[in-house]
C-alpha positions as CSV (number, residue, x, y, z in Angstrom):
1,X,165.1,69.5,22.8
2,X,167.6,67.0,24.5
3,X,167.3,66.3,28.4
4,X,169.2,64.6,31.3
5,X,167.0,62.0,31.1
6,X,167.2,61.2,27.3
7,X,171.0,62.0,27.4
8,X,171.0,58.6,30.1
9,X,169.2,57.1,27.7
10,X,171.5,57.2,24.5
11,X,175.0,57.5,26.0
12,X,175.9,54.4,24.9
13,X,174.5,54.3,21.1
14,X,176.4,58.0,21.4
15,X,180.0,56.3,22.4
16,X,179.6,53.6,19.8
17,X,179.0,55.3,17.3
18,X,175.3,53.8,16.2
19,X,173.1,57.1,16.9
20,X,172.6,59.5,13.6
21,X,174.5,62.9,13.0
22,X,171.7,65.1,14.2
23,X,171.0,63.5,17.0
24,X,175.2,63.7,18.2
25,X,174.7,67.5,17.5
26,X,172.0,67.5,20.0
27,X,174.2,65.8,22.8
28,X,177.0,67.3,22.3
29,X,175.0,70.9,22.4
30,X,173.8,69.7,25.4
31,X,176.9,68.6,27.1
32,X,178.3,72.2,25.8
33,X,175.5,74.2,27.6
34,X,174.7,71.9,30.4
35,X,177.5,71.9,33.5
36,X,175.4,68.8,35.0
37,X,175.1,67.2,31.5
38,X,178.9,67.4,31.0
39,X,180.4,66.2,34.1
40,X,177.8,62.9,33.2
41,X,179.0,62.6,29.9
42,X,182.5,63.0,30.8
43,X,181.8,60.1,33.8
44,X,180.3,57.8,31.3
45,X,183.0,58.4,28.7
46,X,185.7,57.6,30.9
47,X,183.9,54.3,33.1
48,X,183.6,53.0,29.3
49,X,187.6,54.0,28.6
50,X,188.1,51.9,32.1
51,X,186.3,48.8,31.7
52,X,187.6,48.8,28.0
53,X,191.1,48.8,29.8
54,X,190.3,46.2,32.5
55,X,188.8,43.7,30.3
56,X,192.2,43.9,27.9
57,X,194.3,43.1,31.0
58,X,191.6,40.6,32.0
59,X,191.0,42.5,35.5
60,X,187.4,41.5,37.1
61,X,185.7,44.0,38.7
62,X,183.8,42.8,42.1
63,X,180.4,42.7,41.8
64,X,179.4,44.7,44.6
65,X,181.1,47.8,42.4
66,X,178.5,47.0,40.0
67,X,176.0,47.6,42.3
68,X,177.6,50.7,43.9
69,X,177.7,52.2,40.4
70,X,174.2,50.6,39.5
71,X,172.7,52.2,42.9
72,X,174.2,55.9,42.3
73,X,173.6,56.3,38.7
74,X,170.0,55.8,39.8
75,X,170.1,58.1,42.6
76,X,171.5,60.9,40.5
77,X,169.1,60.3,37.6
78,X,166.3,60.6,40.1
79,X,167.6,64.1,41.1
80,X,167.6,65.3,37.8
81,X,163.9,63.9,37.2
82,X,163.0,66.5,40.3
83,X,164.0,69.0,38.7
């Protein structure tokens, strides 16, 4: 069975498209059943819909962003390692 953790962990292959059927139907069960698990997904789906935007209009994002993002995507995942 599919966890926060190992949802992290293939989000990307997930949005481009490299990760095998039965392992989609496992996220997107997840994401389905999991209010936590959703509201990540969702998050990830649309930073990736972003940055795809910015980089067509050639907009650089400041580096201390990255690390604000970098910094709480590792605080949440701890939380969810807690539990």
């Amino acid at each position: 069975m599919m966890d926060f953790k190992k949802l992290c962990q293939l989000l990307t292959d997930y949005f481009d498209e490299e990760l095998e059927s039965d392992i989609c139907a496992e996220i997107d069960e997840l994401v389905s059943e999991d209010f936590g698990c959703k509201v990540l997904f969702n998050t990830f789906n649309r930073t990736l819909q972003l940055c795809k935007e910015m980089e067509e209009e050639e907009i650089e994002v400041p580096e201390e962003v990255h690390i604000r993002l970098y910094e709480f995507l590792e605080i949440e995942l701890r939380k969810e390692e807690e539990i």
